[in-house]
C-alpha positions as CSV (number, residue, x, y, z in Angstrom):
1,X,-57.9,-51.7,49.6
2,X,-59.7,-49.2,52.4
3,X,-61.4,-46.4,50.7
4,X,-60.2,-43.1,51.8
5,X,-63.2,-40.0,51.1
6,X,-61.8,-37.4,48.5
7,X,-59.4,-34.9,49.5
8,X,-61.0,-31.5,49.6
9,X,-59.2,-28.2,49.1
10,X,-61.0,-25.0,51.8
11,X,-62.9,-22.8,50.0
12,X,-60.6,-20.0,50.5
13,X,-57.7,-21.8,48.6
14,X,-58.3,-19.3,45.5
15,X,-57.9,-16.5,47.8
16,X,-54.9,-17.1,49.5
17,X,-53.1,-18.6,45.9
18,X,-53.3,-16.0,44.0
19,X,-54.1,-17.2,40.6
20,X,-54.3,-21.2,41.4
21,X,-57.1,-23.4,40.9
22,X,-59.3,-25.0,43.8
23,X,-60.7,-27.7,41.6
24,X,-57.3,-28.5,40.2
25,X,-55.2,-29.1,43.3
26,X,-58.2,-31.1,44.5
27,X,-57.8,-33.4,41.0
28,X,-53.9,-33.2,41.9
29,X,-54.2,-34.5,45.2
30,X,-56.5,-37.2,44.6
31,X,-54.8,-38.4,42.1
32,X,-51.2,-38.4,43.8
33,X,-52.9,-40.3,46.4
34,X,-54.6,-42.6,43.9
35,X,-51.0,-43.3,42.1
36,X,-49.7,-44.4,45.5
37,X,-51.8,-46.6,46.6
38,X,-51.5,-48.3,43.3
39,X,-47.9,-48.2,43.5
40,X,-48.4,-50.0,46.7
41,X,-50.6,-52.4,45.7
42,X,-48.4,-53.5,42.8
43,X,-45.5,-54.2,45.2
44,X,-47.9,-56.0,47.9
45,X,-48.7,-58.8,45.3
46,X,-45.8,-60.5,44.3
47,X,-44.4,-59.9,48.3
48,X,-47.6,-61.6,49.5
49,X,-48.1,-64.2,46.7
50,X,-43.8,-65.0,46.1
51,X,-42.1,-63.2,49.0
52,X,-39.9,-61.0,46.2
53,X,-40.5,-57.6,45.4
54,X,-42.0,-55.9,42.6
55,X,-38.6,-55.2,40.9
56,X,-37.1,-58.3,41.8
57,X,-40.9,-60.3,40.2
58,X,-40.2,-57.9,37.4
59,X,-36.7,-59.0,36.6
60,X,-37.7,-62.8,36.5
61,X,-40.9,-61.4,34.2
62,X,-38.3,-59.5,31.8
63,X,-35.9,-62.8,31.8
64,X,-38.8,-64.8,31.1
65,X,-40.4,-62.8,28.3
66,X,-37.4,-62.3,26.7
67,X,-37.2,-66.5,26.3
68,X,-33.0,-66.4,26.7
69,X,-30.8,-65.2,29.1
70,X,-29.8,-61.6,29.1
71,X,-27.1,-59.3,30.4
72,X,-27.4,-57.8,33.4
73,X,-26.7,-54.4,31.9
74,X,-29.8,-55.3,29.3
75,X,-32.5,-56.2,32.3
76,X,-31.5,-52.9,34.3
77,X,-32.0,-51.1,30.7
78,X,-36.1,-52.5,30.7
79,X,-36.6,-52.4,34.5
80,X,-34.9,-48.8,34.5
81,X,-32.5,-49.4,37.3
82,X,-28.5,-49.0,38.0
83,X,-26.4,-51.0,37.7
84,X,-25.5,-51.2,40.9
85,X,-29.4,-52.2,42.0
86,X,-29.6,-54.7,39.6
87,X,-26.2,-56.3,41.1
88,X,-28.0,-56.1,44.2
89,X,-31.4,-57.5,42.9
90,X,-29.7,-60.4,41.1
91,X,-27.5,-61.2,44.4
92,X,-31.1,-61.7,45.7
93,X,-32.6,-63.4,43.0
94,X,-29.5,-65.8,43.3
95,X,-29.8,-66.5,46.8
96,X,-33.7,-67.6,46.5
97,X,-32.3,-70.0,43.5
98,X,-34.5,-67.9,41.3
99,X,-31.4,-66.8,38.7
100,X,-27.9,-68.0,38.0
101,X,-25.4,-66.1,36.4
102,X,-23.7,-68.4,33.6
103,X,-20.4,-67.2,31.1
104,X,-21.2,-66.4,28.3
105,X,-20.5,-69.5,25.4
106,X,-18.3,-67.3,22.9
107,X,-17.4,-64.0,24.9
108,X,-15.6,-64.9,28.4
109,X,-15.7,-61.4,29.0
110,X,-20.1,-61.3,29.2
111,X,-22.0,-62.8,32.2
112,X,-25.8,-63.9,31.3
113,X,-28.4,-64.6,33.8
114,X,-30.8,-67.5,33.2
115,X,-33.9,-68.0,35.0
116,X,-34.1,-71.9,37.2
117,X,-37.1,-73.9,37.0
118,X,-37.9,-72.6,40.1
119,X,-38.1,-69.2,38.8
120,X,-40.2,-70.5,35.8
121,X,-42.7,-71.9,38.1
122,X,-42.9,-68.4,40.3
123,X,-43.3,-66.4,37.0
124,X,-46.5,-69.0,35.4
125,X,-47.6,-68.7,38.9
126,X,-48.0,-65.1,38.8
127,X,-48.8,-63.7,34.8
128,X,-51.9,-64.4,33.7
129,X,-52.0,-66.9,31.1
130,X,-52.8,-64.0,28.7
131,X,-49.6,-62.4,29.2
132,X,-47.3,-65.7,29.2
């Protein structure tokens, strides 16, 4: 990741807001640009390493951790999504052969999604063994 130099705030920031803190927005600012360059570093990892995006890693991570298939409506709760992106994520996920949507075995009305062995092998792939 480049390095960028510090974002400095003029000197006559205090002057011309009233009341506001030079130091301050200068710690704001850094660290808004800090939080998005992590933010894009966590999505460039699973792209680069698995070609999925950082939700779509995240979803086969949740599915995997909880070791059994879950409702959709249960993985958008822990990725904090809709439920119309998680349609669209698992649409996705089910194109790459990475999930399958299965009936439920006693409610007909329920849809759970299972991970493939595929998906298995992306997710050891990419946790740390510490995390598995």
């Amino acid at each position: 990741m480049p390095t960028n130099s510090a974002i400095r705030v003029p000197a006559d920031f205090e002057h011309e807001f009233r009341g506001a803190s030079r130091t301050a927005a200068e710690v704001a600012a850094n660290l808004a640009r800090t939080a998005n360059a992590f933010v894009v570093e966590i999505d460039r990892w699973p792209r680069v390493h698995a070609g999925l995006s950082a939700s779509a890693f995240q979803t086969l991570a949740i599915l995997e951790g909880a070791g059994e298939p879950l409702a959709a409506h249960v993985i958008a709760e822990r990725l904090l999504v809709s439920s119309a992106s998680m349609t669209s994520l698992l649409d996705t996920l089910e194109r790459k052969g990475l999930v399958e949507r299965r009936p439920h075995p006693s409610d007909r009305r329920k849809i759970l999604i299972h991970l493939t062995d595929e998906a298995h092998g992306v997710v050891d792939e990419m946790l740390p063994s510490s995390m598995r």
